[in-house]
N, CA and C atoms of all chains as a GROMACS GRO file, in nm:
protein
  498
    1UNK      N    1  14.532   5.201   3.288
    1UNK     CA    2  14.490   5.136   3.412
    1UNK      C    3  14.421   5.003   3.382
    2UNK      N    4  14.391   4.912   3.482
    2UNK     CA    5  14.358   4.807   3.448
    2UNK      C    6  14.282   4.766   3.577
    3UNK      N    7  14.102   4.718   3.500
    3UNK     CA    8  13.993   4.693   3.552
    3UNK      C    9  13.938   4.553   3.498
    4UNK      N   10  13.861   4.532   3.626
    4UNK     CA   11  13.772   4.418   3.635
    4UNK      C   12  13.641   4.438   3.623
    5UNK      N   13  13.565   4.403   3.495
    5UNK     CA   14  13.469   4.401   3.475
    5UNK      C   15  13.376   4.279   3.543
    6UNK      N   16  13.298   4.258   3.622
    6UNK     CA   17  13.249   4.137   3.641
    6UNK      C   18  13.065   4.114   3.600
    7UNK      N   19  13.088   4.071   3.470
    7UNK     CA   20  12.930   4.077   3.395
    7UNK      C   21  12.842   3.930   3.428
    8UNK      N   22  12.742   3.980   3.471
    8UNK     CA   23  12.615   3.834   3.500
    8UNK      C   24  12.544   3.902   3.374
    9UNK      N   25  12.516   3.744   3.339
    9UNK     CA   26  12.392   3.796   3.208
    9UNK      C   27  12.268   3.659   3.238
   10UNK      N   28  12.213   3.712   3.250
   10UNK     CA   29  12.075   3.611   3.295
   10UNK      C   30  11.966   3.597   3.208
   11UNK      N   31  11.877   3.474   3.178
   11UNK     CA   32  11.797   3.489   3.094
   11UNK      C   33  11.665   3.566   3.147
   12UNK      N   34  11.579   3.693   3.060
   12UNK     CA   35  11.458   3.744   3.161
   12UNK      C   36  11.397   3.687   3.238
   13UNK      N   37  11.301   3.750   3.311
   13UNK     CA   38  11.228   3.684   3.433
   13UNK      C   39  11.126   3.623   3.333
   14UNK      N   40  11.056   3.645   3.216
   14UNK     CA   41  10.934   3.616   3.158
   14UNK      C   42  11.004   3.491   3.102
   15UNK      N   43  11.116   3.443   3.108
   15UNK     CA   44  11.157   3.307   3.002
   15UNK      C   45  11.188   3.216   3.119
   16UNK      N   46  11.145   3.122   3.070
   16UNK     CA   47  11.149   2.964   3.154
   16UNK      C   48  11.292   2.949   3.147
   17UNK      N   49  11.339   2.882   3.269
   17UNK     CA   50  11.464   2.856   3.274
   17UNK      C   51  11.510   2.684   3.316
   18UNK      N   52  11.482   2.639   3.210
   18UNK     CA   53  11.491   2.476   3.257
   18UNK      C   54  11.596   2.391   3.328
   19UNK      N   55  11.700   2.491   3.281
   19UNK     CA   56  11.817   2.455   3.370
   19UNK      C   57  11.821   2.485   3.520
   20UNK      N   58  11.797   2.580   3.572
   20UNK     CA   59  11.730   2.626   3.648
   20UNK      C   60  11.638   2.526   3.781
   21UNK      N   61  11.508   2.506   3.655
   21UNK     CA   62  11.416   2.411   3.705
   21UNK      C   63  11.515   2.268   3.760
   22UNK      N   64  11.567   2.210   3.671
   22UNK     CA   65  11.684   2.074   3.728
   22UNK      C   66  11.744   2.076   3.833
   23UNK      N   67  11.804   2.228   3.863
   23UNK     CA   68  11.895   2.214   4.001
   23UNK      C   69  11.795   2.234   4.071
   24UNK      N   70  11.679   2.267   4.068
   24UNK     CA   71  11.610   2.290   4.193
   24UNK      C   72  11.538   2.150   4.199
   25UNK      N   73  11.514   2.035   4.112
   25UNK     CA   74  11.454   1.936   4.182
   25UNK      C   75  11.599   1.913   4.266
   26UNK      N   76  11.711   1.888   4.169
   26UNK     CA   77  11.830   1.798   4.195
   26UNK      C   78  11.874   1.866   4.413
   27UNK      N   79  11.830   2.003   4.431
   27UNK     CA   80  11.859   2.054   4.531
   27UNK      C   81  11.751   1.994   4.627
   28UNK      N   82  11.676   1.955   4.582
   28UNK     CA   83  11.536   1.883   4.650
   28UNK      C   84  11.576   1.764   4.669
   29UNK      N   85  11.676   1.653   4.590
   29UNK     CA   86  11.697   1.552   4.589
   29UNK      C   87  11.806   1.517   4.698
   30UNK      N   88  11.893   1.613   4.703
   30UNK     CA   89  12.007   1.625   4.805
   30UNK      C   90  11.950   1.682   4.951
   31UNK      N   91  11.855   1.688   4.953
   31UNK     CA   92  11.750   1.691   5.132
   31UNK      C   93  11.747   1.815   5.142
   32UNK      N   94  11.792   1.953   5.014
   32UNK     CA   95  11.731   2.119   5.057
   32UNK      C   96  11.624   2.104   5.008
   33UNK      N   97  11.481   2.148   5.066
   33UNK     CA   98  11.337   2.152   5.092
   33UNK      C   99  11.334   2.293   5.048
   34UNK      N  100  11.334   2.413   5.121
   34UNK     CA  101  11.328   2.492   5.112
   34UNK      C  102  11.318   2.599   5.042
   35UNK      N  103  11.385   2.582   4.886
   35UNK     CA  104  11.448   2.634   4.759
   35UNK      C  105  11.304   2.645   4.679
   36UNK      N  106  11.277   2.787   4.679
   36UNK     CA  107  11.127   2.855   4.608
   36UNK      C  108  11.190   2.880   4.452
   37UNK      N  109  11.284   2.909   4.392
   37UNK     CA  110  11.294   2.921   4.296
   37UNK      C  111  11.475   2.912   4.225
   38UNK      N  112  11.512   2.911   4.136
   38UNK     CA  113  11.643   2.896   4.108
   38UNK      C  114  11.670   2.929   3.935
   39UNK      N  115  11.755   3.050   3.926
   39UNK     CA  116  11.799   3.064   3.790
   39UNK      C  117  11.922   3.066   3.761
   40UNK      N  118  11.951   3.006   3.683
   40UNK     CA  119  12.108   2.976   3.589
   40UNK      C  120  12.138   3.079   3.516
   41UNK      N  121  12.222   3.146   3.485
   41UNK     CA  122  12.288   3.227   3.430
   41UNK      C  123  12.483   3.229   3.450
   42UNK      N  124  12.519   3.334   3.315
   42UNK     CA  125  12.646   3.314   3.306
   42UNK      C  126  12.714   3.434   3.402
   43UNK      N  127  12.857   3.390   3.455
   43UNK     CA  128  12.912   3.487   3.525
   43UNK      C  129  13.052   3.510   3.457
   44UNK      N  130  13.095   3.656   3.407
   44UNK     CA  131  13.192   3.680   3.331
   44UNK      C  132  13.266   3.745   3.380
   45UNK      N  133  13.410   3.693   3.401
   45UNK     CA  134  13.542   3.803   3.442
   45UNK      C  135  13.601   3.840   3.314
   46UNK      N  136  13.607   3.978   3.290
   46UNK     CA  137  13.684   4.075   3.179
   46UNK      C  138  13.776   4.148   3.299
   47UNK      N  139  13.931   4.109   3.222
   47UNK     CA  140  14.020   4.180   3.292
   47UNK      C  141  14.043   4.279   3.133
   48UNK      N  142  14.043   4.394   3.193
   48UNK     CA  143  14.097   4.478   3.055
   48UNK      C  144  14.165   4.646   3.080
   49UNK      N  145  14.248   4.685   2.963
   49UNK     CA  146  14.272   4.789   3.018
   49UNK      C  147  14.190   4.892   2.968
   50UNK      N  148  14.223   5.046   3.051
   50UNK     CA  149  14.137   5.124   3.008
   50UNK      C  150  14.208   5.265   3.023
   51UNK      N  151  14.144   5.414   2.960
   51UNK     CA  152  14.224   5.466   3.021
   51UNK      C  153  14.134   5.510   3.168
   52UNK      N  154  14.023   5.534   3.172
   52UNK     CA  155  13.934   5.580   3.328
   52UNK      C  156  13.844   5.485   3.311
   53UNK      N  157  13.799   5.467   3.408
   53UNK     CA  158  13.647   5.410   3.442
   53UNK      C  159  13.547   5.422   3.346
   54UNK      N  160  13.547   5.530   3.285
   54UNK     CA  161  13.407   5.578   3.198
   54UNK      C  162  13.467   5.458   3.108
   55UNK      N  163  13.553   5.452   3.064
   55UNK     CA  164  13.641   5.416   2.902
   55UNK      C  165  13.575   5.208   2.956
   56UNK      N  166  13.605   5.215   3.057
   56UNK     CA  167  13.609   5.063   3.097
   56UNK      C  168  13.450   5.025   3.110
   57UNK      N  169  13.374   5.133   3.143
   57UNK     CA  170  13.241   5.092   3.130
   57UNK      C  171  13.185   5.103   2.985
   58UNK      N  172  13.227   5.176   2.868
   58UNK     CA  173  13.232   5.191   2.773
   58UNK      C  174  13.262   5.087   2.661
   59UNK      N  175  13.370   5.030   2.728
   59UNK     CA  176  13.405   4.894   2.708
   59UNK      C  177  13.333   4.809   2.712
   60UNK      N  178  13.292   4.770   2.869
   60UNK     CA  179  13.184   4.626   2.837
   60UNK      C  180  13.078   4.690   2.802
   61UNK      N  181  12.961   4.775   2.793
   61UNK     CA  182  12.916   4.819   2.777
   61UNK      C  183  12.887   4.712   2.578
   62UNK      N  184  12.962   4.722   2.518
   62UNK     CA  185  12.969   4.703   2.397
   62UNK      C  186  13.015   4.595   2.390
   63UNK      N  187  13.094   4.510   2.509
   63UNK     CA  188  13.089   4.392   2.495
   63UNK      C  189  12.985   4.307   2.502
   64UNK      N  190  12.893   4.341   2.586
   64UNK     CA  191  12.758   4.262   2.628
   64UNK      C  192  12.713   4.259   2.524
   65UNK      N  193  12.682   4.404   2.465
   65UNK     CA  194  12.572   4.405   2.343
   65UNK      C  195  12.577   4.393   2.204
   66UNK      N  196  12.742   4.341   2.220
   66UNK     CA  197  12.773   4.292   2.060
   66UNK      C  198  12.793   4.110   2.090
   67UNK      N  199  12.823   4.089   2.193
   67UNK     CA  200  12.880   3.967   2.164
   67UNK      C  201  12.838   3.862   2.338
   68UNK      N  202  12.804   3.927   2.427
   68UNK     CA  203  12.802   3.845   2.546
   68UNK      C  204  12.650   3.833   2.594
   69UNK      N  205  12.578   3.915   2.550
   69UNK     CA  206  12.413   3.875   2.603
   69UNK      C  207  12.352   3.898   2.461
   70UNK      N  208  12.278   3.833   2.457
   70UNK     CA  209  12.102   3.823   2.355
   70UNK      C  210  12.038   3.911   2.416
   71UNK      N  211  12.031   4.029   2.410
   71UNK     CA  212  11.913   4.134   2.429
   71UNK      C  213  11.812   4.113   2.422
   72UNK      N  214  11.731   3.970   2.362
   72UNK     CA  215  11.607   3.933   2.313
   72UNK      C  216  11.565   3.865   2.432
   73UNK      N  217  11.695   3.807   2.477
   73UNK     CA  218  11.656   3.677   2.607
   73UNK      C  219  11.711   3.698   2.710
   74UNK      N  220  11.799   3.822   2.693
   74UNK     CA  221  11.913   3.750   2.856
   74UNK      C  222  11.889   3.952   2.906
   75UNK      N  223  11.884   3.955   3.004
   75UNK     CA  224  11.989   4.080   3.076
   75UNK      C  225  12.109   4.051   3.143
   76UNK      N  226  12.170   4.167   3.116
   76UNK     CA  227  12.301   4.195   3.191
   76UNK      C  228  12.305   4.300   3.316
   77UNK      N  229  12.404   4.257   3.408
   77UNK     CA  230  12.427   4.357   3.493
   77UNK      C  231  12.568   4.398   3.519
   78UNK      N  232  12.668   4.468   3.525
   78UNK     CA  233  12.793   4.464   3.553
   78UNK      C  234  12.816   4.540   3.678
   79UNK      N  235  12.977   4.499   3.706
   79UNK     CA  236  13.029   4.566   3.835
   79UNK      C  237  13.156   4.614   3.778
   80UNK      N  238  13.237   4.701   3.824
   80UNK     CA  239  13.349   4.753   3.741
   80UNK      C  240  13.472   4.816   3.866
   81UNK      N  241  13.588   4.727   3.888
   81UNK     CA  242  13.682   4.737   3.966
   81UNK      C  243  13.827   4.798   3.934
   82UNK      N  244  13.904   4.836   4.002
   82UNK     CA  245  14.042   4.879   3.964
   82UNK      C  246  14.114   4.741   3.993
   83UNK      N  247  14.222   4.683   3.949
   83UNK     CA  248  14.268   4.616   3.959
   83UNK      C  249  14.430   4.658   4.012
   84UNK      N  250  11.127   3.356   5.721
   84UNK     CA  251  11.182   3.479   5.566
   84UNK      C  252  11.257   3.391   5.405
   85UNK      N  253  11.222   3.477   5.332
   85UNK     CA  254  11.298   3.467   5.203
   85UNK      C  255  11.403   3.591   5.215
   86UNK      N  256  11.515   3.452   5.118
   86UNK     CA  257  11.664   3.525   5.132
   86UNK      C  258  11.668   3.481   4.981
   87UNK      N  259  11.752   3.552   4.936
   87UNK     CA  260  11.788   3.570   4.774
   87UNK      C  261  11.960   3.520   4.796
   88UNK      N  262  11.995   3.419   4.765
   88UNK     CA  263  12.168   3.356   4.762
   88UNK      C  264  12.210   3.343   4.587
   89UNK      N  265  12.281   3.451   4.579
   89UNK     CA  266  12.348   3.473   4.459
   89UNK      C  267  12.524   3.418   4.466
   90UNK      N  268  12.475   3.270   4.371
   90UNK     CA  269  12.586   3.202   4.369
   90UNK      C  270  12.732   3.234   4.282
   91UNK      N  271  12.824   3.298   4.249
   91UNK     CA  272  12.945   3.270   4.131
   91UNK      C  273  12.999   3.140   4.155
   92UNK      N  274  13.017   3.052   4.048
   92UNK     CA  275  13.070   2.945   4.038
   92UNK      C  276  13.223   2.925   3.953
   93UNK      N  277  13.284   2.991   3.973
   93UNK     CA  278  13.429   2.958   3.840
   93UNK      C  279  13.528   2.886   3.864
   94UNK      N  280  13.567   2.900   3.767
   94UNK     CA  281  13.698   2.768   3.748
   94UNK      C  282  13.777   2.790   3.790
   95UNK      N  283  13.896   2.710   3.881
   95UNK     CA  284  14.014   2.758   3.963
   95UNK      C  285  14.090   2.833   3.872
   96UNK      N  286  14.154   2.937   3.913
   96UNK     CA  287  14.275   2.984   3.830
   96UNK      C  288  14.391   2.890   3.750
   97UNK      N  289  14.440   2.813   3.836
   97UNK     CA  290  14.504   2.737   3.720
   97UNK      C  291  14.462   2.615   3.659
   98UNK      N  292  14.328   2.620   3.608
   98UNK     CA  293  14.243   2.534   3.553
   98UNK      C  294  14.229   2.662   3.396
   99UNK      N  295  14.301   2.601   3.267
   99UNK     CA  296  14.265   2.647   3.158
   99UNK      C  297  14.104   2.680   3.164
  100UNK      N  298  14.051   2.786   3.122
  100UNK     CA  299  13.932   2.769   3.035
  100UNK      C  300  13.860   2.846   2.940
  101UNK      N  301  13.865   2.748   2.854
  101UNK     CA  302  13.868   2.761   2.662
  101UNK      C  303  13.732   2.822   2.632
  102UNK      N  304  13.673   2.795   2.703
  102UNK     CA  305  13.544   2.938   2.694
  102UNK      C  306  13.574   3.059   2.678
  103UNK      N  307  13.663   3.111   2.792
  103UNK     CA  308  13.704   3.232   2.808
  103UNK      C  309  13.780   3.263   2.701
  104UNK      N  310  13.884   3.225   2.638
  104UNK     CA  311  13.992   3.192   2.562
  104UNK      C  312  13.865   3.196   2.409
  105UNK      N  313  13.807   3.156   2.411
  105UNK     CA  314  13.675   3.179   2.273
  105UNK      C  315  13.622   3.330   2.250
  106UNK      N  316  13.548   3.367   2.360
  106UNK     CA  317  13.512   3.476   2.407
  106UNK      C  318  13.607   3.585   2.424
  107UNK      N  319  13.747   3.553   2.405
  107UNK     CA  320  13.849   3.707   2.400
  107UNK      C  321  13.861   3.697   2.300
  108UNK      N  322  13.862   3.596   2.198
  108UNK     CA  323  13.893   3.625   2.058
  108UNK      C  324  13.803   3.653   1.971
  109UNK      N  325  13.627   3.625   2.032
  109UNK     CA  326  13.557   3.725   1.992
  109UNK      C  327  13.538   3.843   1.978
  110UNK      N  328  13.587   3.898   2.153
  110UNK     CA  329  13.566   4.052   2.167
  110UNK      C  330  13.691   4.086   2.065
  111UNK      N  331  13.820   4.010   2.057
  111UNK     CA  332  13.914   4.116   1.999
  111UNK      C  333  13.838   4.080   1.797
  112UNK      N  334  13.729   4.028   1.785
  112UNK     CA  335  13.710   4.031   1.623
  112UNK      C  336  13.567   4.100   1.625
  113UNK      N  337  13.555   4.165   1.757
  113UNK     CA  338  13.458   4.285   1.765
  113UNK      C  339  13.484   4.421   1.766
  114UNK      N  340  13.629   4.442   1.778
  114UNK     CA  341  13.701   4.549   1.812
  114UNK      C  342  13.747   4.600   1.902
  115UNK      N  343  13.694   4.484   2.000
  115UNK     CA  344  13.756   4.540   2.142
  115UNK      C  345  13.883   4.462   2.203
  116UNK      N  346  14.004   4.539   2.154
  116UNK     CA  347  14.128   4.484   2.198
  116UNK      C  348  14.223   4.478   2.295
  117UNK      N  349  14.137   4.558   2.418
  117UNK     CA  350  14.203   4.558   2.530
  117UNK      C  351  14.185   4.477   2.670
  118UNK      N  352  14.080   4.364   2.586
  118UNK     CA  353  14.126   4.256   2.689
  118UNK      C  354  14.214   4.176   2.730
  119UNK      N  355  14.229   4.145   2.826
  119UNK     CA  356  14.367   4.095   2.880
  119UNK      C  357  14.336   3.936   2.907
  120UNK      N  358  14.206   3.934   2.990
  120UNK     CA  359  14.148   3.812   2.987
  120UNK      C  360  14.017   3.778   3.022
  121UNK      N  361  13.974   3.681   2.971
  121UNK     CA  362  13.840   3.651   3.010
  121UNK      C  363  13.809   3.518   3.114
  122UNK      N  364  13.745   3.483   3.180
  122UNK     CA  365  13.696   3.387   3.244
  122UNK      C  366  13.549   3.362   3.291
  123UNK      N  367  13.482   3.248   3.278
  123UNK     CA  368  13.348   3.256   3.218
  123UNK      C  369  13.277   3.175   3.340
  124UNK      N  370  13.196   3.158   3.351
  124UNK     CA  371  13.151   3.061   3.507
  124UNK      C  372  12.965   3.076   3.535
  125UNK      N  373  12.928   3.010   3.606
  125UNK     CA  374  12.813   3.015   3.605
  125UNK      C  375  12.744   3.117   3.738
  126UNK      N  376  12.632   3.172   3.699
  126UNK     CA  377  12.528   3.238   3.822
  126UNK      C  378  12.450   3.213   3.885
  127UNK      N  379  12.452   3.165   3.984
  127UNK     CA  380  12.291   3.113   4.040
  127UNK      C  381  12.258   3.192   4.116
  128UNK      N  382  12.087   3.182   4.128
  128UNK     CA  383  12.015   3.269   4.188
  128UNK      C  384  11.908   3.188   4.281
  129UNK      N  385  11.942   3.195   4.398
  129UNK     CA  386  11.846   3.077   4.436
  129UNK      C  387  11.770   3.157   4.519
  130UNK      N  388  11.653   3.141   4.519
  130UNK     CA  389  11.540   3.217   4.641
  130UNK      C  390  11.505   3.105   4.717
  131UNK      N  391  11.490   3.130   4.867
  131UNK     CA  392  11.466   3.036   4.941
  131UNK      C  393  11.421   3.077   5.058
  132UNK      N  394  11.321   2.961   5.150
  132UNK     CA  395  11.308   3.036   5.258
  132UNK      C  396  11.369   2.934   5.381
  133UNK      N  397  11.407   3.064   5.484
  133UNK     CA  398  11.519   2.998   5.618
  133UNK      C  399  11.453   3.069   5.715
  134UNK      N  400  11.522   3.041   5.870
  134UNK     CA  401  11.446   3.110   5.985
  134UNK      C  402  11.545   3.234   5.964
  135UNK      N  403  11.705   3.203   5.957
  135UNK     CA  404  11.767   3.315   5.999
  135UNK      C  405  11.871   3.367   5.878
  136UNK      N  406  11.933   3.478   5.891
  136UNK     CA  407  12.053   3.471   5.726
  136UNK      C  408  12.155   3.351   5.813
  137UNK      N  409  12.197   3.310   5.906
  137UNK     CA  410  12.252   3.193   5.905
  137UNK      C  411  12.204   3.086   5.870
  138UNK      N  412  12.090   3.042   5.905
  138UNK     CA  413  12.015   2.908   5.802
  138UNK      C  414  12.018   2.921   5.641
  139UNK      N  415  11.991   3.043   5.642
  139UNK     CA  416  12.027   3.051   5.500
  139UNK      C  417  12.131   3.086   5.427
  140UNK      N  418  12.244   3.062   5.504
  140UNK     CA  419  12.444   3.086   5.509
  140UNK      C  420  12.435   2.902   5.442
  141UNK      N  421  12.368   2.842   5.579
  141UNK     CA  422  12.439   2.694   5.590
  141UNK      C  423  12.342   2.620   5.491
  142UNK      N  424  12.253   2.643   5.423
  142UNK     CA  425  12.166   2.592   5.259
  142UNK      C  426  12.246   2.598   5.188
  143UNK      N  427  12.286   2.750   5.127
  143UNK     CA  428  12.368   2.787   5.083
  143UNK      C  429  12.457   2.708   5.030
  144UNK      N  430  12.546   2.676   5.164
  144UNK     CA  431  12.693   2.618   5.170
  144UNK      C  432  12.691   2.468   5.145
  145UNK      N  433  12.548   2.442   5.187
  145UNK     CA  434  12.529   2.260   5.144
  145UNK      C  435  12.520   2.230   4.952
  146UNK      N  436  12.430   2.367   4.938
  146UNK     CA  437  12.385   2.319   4.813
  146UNK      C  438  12.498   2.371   4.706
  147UNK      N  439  12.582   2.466   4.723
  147UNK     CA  440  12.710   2.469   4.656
  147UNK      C  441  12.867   2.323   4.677
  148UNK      N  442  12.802   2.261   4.770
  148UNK     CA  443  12.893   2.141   4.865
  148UNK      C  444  12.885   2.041   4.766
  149UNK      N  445  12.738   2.028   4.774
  149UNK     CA  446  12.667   1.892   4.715
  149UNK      C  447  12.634   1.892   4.585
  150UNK      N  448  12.598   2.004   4.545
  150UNK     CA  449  12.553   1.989   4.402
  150UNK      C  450  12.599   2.110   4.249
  151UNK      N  451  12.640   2.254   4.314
  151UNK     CA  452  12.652   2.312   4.252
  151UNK      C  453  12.785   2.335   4.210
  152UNK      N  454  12.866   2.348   4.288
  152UNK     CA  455  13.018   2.321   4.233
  152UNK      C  456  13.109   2.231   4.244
  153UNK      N  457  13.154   2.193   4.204
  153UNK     CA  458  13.283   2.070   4.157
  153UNK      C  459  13.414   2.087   4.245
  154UNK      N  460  13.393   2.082   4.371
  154UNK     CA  461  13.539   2.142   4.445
  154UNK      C  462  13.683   2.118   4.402
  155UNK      N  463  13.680   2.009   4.322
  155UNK     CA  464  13.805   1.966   4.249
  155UNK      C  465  13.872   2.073   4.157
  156UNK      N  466  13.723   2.126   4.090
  156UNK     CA  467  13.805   2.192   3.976
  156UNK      C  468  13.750   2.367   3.984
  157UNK      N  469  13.644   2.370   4.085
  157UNK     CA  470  13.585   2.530   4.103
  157UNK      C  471  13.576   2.562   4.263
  158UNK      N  472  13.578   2.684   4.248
  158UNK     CA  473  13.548   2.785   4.332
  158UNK      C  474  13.436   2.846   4.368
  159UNK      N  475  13.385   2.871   4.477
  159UNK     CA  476  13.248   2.954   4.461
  159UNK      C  477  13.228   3.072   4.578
  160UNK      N  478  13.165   3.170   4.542
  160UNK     CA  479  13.151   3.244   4.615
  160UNK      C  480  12.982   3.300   4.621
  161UNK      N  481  12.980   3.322   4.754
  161UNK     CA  482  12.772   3.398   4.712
  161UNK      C  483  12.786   3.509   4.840
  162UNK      N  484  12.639   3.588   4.790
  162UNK     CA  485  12.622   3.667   4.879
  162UNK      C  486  12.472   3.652   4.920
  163UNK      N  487  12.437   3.718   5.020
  163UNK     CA  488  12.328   3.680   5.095
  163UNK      C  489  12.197   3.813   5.070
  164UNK      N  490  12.091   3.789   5.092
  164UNK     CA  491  12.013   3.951   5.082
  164UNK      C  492  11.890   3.899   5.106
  165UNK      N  493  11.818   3.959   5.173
  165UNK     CA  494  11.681   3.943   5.233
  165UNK      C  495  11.603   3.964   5.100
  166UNK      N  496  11.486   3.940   5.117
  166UNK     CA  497  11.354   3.966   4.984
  166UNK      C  498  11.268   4.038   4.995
   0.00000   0.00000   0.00000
């Protein structure tokens, strides 16, 4: 079968996010006022096969934590679809 | 009120991108060989405050317009959620 993993990995809440900080003047600069805070992070589509769901969460599961987030700096969250 | 607008930003489909194309040939020299494909894009998280979830639809839609995605070459999608 074949699933869509869709992984955000964000840097923690305790780490400054300077990129972050930029779009929110730059969103200030373009006349939005309003904007209390703003964080940057990556958004990942994994199309992959699997044989069930467990197998596909199993999957990224070990993708994040070998190779797609810094455990030191970032969390991850995933969503996991049939395709 | 504060509304929480969780941005995906990615690259059109038929826009190559060599990120993704990096990142599958990682996972497959991690052992994980049943990706099919990857595609990589950015997250934003913007907290903000509006009168209504429509004021905070049409921020949203300005500040992905104006500053956060590249309509030429991306796509974006967000969702909305109270705080």
């Amino acid at each position: 079968m074949n699933f869509r993993v869709e992984i955000n990995v964000m840097t923690k809440k305790e780490i400054l996010d300077p990129q972050g900080k930029a779009v929110k003047l730059g969103l200030t600069n373009v006349g939005i006022n309003a904007i209390k805070d703003v964080r940057i992070g990556k958004h990942i589509v994994l199309d992959l096969e699997a044989d069930n769901e467990e197998d596909a969460k199993q999957k990224a599961e070990i993708s994040c934590k070998k190779l797609l987030a810094n455990l030191i700096m970032e969390d991850y969250h995933y969503t996991i679809s049939t395709l």
